[in-house]
N, C-alpha and C positions, 0 to 999 in steps of 0.2 A: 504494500500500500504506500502511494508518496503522496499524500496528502495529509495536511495535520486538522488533528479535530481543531475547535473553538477554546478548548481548553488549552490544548497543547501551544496552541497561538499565541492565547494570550501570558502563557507558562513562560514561551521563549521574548518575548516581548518584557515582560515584566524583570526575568533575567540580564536581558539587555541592557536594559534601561539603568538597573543598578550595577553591572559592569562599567557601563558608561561614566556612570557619577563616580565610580570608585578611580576610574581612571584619569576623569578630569579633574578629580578632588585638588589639586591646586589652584585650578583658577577658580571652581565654584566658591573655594575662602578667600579667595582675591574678591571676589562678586559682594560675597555675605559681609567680608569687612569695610567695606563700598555703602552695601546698606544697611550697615546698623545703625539706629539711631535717626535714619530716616522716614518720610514719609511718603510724602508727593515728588519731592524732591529725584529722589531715588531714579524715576522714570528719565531722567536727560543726565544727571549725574553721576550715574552707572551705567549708562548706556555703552558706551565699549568694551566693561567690562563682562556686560549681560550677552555682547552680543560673542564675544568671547568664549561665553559656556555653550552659547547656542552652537556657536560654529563645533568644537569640543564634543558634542553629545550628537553634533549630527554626523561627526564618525564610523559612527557606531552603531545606530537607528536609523538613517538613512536609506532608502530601498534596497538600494545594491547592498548593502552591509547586513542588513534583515535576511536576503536573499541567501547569503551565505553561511549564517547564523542557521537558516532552516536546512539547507541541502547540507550541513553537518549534522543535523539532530537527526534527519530521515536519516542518512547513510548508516550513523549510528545504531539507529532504533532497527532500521534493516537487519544491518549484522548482527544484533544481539538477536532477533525474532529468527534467523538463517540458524543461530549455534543451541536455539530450545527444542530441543528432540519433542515431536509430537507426542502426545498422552495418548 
């Protein structure tokens, strides 16, 4: 089977997502010390910063990068379901 259920979608997604932050975790604390202490402010006086994690996180979640994230989980999930001897 190569297609993922809705769970497993959202399973790799949501994994991603926090791979993501964990890898851009420098500049998201570049970001956060940016905005603390702010309010309205925040939106033009972090703006490079912001746009910074954006760029950062769309490494990683990005279509292409999703795309590849999934054609390893199927292959994966292949070969394990190929080495379970039928009951």
């Amino acid at each position: 089977m190569n297609a993922l259920s809705r769970r497993e979608e959202e399973t790799l997604l949501k994994t991603t997502k926090a791979r993501a932050l964990k890898e851009c975790d420098p500049i998201v604390k570049e970001f956060a010390e940016c905005a603390a202490g702010r309010t309205v402010t925040v939106a033009w006086a972090c703006r490079d910063k912001y746009k910074k994690v954006e760029e950062c996180m769309m490494q990683y979640t990005c279509p292409e990068a999703m795309a590849v994230v999934r054609e390893e989980y199927l292959r994966l999930r292949n070969q394990q379901e190929a080495s379970v001897p039928p009951s």
